[in-house]
Every structure is written in structure tokens, then in C-alpha cells.
C-alpha positions in Angstrom: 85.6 47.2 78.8 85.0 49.1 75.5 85.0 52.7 75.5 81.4 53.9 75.4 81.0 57.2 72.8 78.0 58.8 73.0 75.6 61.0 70.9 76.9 64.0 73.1 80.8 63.1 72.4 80.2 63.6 69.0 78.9 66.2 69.6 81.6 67.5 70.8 84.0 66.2 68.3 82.5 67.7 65.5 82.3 71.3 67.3 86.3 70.9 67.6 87.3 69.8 64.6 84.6 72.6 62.5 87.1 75.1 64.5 90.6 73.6 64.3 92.7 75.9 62.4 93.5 74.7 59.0 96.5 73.8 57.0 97.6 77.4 56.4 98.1 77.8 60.2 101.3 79.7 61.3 103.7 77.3 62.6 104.7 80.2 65.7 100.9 80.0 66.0 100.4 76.0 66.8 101.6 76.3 70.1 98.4 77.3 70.9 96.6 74.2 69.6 95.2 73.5 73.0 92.5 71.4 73.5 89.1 73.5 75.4 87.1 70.6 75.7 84.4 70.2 76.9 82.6 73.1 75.5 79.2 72.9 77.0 77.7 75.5 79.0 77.6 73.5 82.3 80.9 73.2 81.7 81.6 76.4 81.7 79.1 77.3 84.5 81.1 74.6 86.8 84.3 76.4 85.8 83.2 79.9 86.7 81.2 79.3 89.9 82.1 78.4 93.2 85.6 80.2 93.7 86.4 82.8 96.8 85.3 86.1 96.0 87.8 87.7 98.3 90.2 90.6 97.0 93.4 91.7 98.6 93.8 95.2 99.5 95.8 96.8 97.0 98.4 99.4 98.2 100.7 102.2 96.5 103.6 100.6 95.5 106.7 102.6 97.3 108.2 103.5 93.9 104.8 105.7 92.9 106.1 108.4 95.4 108.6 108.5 93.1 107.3 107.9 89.6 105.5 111.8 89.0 108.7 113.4 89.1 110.0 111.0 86.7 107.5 111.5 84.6 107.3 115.0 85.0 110.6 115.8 83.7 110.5 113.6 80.8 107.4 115.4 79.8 108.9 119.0 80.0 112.0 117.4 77.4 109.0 116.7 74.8 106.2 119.3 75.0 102.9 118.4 72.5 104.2 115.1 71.5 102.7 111.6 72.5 105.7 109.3 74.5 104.9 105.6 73.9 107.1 103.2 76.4 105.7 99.2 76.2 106.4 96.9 78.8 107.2 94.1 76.1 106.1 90.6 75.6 107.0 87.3 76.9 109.8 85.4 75.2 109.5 81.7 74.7 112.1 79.3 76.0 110.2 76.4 74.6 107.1 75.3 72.8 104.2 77.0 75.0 106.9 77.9 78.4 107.9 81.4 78.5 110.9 82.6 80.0 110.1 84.5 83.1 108.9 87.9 82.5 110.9 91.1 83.0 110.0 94.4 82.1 111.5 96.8 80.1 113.8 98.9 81.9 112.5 102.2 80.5 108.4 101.1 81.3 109.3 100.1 84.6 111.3 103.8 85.6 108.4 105.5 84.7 105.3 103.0 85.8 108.0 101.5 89.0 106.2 98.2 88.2 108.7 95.6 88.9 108.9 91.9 89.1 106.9 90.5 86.2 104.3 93.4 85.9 102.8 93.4 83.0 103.7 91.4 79.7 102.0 93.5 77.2 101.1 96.7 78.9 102.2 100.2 77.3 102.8 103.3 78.8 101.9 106.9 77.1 101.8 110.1 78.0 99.6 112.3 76.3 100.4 115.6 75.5 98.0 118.0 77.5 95.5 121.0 75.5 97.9 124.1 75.6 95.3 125.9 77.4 93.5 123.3 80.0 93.5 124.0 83.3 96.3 121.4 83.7 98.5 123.5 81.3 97.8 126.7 83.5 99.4 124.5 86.4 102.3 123.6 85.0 101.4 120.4 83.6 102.8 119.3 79.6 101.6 115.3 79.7 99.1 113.2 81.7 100.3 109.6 82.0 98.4 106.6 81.3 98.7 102.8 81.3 97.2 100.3 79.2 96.7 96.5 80.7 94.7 94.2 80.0 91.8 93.2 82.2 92.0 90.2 84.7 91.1 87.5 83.5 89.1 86.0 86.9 86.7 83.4 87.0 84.1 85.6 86.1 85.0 85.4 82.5 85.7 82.3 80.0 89.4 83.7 79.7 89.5 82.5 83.4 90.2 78.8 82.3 90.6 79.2 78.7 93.3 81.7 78.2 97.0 80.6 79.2 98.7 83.6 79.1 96.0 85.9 81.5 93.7 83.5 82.6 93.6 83.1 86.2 93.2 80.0 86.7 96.4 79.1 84.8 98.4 81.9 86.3 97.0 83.5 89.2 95.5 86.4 90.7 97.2 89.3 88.3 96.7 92.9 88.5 94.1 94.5 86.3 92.8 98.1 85.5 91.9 98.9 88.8 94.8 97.6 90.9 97.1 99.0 88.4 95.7 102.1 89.0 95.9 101.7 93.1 99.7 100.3 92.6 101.3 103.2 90.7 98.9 106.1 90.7 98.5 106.3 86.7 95.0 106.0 85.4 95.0 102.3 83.9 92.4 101.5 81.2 92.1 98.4 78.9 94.4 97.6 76.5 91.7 97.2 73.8 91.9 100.9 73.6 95.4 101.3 73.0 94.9 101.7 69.4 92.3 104.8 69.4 94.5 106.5 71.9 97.6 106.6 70.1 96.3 107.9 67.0 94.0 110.8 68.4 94.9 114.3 67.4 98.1 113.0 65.5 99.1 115.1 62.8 102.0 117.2 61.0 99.3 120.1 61.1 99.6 123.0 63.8 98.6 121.8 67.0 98.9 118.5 66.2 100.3 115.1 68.0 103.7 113.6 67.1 104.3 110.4 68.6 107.7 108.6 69.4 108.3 104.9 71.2 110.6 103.1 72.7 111.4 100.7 69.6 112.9 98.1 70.7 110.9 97.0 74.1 108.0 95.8 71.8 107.7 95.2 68.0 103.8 94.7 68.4 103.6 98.4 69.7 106.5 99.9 67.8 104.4 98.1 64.5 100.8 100.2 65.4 103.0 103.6 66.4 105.1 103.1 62.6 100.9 102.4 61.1 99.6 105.7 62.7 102.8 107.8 61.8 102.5 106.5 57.9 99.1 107.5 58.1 99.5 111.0 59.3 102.1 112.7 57.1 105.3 111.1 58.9 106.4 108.9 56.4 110.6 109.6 57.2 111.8 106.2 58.4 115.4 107.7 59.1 113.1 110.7 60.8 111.0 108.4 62.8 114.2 106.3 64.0 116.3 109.4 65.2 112.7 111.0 67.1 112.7 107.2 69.0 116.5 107.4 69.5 116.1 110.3 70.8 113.2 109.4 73.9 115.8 106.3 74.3 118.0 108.7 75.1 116.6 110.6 77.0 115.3 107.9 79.7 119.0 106.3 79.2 120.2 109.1 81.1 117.5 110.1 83.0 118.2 106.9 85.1 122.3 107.9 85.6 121.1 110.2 88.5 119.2 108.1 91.1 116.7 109.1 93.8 116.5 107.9 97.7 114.3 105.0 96.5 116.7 103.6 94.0 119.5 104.3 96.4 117.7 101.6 98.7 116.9 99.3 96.3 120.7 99.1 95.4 121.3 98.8 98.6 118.9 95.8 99.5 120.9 94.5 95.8 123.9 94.8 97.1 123.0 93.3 100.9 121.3 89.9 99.5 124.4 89.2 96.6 126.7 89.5 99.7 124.6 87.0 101.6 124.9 84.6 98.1 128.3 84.8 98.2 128.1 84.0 101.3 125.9 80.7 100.9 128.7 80.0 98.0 131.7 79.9 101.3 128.9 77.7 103.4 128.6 75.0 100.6 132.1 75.2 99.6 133.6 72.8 101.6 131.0 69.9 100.7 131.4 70.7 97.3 135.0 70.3 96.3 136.6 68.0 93.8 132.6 66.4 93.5 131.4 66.3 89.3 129.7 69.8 88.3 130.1 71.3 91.6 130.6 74.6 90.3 126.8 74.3 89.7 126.7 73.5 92.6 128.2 76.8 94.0 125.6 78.3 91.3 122.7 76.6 92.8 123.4 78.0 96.4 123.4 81.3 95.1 120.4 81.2 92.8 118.3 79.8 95.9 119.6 83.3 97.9 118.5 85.4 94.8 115.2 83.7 94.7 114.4 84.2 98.5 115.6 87.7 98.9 114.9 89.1 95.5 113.5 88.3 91.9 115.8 86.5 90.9 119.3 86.5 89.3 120.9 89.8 88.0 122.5 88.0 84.9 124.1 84.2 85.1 125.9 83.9 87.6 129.3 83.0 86.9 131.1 80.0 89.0 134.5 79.8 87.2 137.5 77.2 89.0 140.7 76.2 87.9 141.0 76.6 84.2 137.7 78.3 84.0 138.4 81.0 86.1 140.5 83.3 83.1 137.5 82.7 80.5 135.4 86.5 81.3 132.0 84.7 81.0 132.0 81.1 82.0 128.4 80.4 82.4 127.6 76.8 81.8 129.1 76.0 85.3 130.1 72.5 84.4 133.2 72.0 85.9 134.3 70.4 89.0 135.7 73.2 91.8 139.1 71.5 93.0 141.3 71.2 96.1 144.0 74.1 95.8 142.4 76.0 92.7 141.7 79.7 92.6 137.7 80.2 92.3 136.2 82.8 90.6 132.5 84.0 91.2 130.5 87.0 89.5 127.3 87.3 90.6 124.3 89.7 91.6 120.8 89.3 93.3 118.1 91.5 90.9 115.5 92.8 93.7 111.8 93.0 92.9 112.6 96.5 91.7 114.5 95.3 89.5 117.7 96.9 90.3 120.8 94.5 90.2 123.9 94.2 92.4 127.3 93.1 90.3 129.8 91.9 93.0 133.4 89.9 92.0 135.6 87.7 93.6 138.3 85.2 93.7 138.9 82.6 96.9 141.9 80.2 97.1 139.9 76.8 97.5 142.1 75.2 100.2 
């Protein structure tokens, strides 16, 4: 049977190749190329309508007990000046798959969003008016977090945008449930722009601004703009006012409170029950080809059911493998009568890792 093309298809055709991108495309751009047919609105109707309506309750994450203190103190180290910490952006492993998210360490002390919230999201604290009533008690900085909206199947982006789009990732937390997790006013990310430049100035009474540099080039890029802009035009300058909010958090985080204490300890509990699903599927294991993946794979399943995921790759090392201090590819077979060396650590949802070593006779 011939294919039938109608008026309509051509239609259709025409609409997508009037907006492919040209010649002059960027080739880190073309993974993008996807195709968003059809394009008519019953299309899109049929797409938008008809799904649950039903929200989860949102509650305080644990960590936001903990978060205004954190934030409080790093105010007070950098009174009148505008602290920009980003969350960072996916990396991609491969054409359009992105490695699994992780936050930057810094945004996720001071937001305690863990897991994979929120590629792209950025952190600021903005300097308070020296004589608000906030100022009078006590106050230097409010805190606020930029996200970008969901994407649900109320909007276009529901089915149409891979990166936020619902219907291609899931339920994801927007401004509001931001807001409800962590206790830090959340508005769209759209904004980001406007807020970090108001008020910014070498002028009395005016905003500096310093970032985290390296968590996000995108952000660090618009911070650089605004500071060019203003009067602060001193790259070596600029650099050592960053270094120094690095710094700063760096060591903030060397003295932990009861919340990371536990988290450590829920780290340190589920690597020791990896370990212990390594001595389980030890003896089926030996002298078989790539069994020290093997070993791997029993404890990537435990750090996947009682925590995020790995700390860092975990390290299966027999025989001759054992001496080299970061065998990761795991390729070797684990033999009868070898020494067997494993380094390996379950990251929890908060993110914190455990790092436990050992070496078992294989007999």
C-alpha cells in the first residue's frame, strides 16, 4: 500500500522546514534538533488535557531547620555585598543524555537541596537597606532562589521541552514547592538577570557582587557582564573577591551541625551494608571473567537503594590490581587466594558521602 500524503502533511512539512535551524547552527546546539511534530493545536490540546490534577503535599525538607544559620553567618562575613552561589548545569555524557545531576556542593549547604535539585537554579543573597526594619533586627542578607517554573501539562514546555518538561522528566519542583522545601522565597529564573544587577555600584551605598565561579559558567558570565558594567573592571580583583566567598563556604562546612552528623552517619551505615553485599556475592563470583564488576555491581545496587547513588567509583581492585591507588575500570577477574581490595562509599540524598577501605584474603 502506498503511503497516502495529504494536503495537511504538507502542511506540516513546510512549517518544519521554514523553522529548521540553518547551516550556521552551532554544532553543541544540534543535539537539540528534535522533531515537535505535529504542530497543530488539537495536537497540543490532546497533549495538555486529560492528566491528574493532583499535587503532593510538599513538606520542609529536614536540612531547612538548618539552612538560616548557615546563611546567617555567611551573611555577617560579607555585609552590603550581593553573594551569588548557582546550582550548575547538567553535563552531557552523550549526544542529548546527561549525566545524572548533582549539585554544587556550596548551593546545596546553603539551599540543603540535595539529590538532583535543581540544574540551573542560583542562589543570592541580597544585601539588606542599612536601615530596614530587618537591619534593626539583626539581619545583613535576605536569601533568595531562582528556578525555573514547572514545566506541567499546563504549558507547551510540558511535552516539548526535554530538559524541564514534565512529561519527559517528571513531576519537578517549581517556585512554589521550592519555597515549601527550604524556606527561601523562590521566584523564576527569568528574573535572575534584573536582580543581580540592582543597586550595583562602586558608589557609596552601593552593591558589590561576588559568585561561586566555577559551579556555573552561564551565571559566573552575567555576574562578570554586570561587574564590567558598574565600575569593577579588575579581573585579578574580581577573581580574589570570588576566591574569597569560595573560601569562605570551604570552611564553613569543616565544622558540621547535628543534621550533617546524621547524614554521615546514614553514609557511613549503608557503605557498610555494600561492603557487605560485596562478602555475600563473593563466593559466586571468583575466578568468573570481569567479576570484580561484579563485586562493583553489588555495591552500586546498595548505594542506589539506600542513598543517591555512588560517593565516587567505586574501586574493586584483585590480584595485581589491588597496588594501582585508583583502579576503576573493574575489569579483572577476582581469583582464588588473591588479596582484594575495595574503596567505596554510598553518597546519601544529602549528598554527604561515606569513604570506607578494605582488603579480604579471597580464600
Amino acid at each position: 500500500m502506498s503511503e497516502v500524503i495529504t494536503d495537511k502533511d504538507k502542511e506540516y512539512e513546510a512549517r518544519e522546514q521554514a523553522s529548521a535551524p540553518g547551516d550556521d547552527q552551532a554544532m553543541s546546539d544540534r543535539v537539540n534538533n528534535r522533531s515537535l511534530r505535529p504542530r497543530s493545536d488539537a495536537f497540543k490540546e490532546f497533549m495538555t488535557t486529560g492528566w491528574d490534577d493532583n499535587e503532593p503535599e510538599i513538606k520542609p525538607l529536614e536540612s531547612s531547620k538548618y539552612t538560616p544559620a548557615r546563611l546567617e553567618a555567611l551573611g555577617k562575613a560579607f555585609p552590603g555585598e550581593r553573594l551569588v552561589i548557582p546550582a550548575g548545569q547538567p553535563k552531557v555524557r552523550n549526544n542529548d543524555c546527561d549525566y545524572a545531576f548533582r549539585p554544587d556542593t556550596t548551593f546545596s549547604y546553603y539551599t540543603g537541596l540535595g539529590e538532583d535539585f535543581e540544574a540551573g537554579a542560583v542562589l543570592v543573597l541580597n544585601p539588606v537597606d542599612p536601615d530596614s526594619p530587618e537591619a534593626k533586627a539583626g539581619k545583613t542578607h535576605i536569601p533568595e532562589l531562582f528556578v525555573a517554573p514547572r514545566a506541567n501539562h499546563y504549558t507547551q514546555d510540558f511535552f516539548m521541552n526535554a530538559h524541564y518538561g514534565e512529561y519527559w522528566v517528571g513531576p519537578r519542583a517549581g517556585l512554589k514547592e521550592m519555597t515549601a522545601m527550604t524556606g527561601i522565597e523562590t521566584n523564576d529564573i527569568a528574573q535572575l538577570a534584573d536582580a543581580l544587577g540592582k543597586d550595583v555600584g562602586s558608589d557609596a551605598g552601593a552593591v558589590r557582587v561576588r559568585v561561586i565561579r566555577e559551579a556555573d559558567p552561564q551565571v559566573t558570565g552575567l555576574v562578570e557582564d554586570i561587574r564590567k558594567a558598574n565600575g569593577f573592571d579588575d579581573p585579578d580583583r574580581n577573581n580574589a573577591d570570588d576566591d574569597k566567598l569560595h573560601e569562605f563556604a570551604a570552611e564553613a562546612r569543616m565544622c558540621k551541625d547535628e543534621y550533617e552528623v546524621r547524614e554521615m552517619r546514614k553514609a557511613i551505615a549503608a557503605t557498610k551494608h555494600g561492603f557487605d553485599n560485596i562478602l555475600r556475592k563473593l563466593p559466586s563470583s571468583l575466578d568468573k571473567p570481569r567479576s570484580e564488576r561484579m563485586l562493583e555491581g553489588a555495591f552500586n545496587a546498595i548505594s542506589r537503594e539506600e542513598g543517591n547513588d555512588v560517593g565516587y567509583d567505586t574501586i574493586i581492585a584483585s590480584g595485581a590490581h589491588a597496588p594501582i591507588l585508583h583502579w576503576m575500570r573493574n575489569t579483572g577477574t577476582v581469583g582464588s587466594g588473591e588479596l582484594l581490595l575495595i574503596d567505596a562509599g554510598v553518597e546519601v540524598t544529602s549528598l554527604y558521602t561515606a569513604d570506607i577501605t578494605r582488603t579480604f584474603p579471597t580464600t
